[in-house]
N, C-alpha and C positions, 0 to 999 in steps of 0.2 A: 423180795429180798435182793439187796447188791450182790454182785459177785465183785469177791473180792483178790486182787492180784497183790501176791504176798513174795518180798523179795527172801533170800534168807535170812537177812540181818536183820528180818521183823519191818521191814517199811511197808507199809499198806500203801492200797489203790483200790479206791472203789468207786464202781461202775453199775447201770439199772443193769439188772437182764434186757431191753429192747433195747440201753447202750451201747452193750457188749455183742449182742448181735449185729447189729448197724454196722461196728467198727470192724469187725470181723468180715464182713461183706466188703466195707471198703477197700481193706488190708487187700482180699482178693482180688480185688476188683482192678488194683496198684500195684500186679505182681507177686505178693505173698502167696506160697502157699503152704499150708498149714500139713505138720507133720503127722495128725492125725487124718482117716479116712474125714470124719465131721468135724470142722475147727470148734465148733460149737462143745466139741467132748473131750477137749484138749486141757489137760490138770496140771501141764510140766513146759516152761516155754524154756529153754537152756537159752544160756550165751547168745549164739550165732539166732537160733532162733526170735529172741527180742529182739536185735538187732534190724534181722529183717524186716519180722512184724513193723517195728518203730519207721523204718524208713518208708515203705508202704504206704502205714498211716498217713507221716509227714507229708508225704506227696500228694494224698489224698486231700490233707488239708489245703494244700498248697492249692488246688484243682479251684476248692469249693472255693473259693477268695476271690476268684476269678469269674464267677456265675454274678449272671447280672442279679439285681433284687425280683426275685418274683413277685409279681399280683398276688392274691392270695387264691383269686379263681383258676390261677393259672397254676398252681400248686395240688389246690384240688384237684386239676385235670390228670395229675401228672398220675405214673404207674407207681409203684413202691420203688423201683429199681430207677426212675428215674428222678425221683425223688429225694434218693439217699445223700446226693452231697449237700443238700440245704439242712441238712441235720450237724452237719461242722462246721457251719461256719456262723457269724452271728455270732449272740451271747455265750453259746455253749464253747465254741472256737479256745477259750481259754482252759478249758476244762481238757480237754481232747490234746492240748500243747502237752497240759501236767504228763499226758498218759504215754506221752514219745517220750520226754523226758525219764518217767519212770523207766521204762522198758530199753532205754538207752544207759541204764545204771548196770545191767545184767541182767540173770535169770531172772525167772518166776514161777511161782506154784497160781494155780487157780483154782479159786475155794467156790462152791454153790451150795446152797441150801441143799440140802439131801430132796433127791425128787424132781430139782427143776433144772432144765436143760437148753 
């Protein structure tokens, strides 16, 4: 199931669960830190919080644009952690803009299927 990033005015965003994980790492990874102990169990992103979050992201993406093309053996070699910026950029690169974009509009709630985290 997406999780789904809900502004108050009803604008949706939706992201996989291994999406929203990834990005959440990135966010971190770019200086965000998340105002819950696990970003992962975060329901409430306020104002100042998108913000941050968004710029984060943004830089994150900004990073991965920069990473040469990997081999594909050279991808498999790689760790999970070293791995993660080749998950933004490419195809996906346009989907991942949407979600600065959102989260650069203001708050957000964050919806999960009941159960999955």
């Amino acid at each position: 199931m997406p999780v789904e990033l809900i502004h108050p005015n009803g604008e949706e965003f939706h992201v996989s669960q291994a999406g929203w994980r990834a990005v959440l790492r990135l966010a971190r990874r770019h200086g965000w830190e998340p105002a819950a102990a696990r970003a992962e169990e975060m329901t409430h992103f306020g104002r100042e919080e998108a913000d941050d979050f968004a710029r984060a992201v943004d830089t994150g993406l900004a990073d991965a644009w920069t990473l040469p093309v990997p081999q594909p053996h050279e991808l498999e070699a790689m760790s999970d952690d070293e791995a993660l910026p080749y998950v933004f950029s490419g195809r996906s690169a346009a989907h991942w803009r949407d979600l600065v974009a959102f989260c650069r509009r203001g708050g957000f709630r964050v919806e999960r299927e009941r159960g999955e985290r």
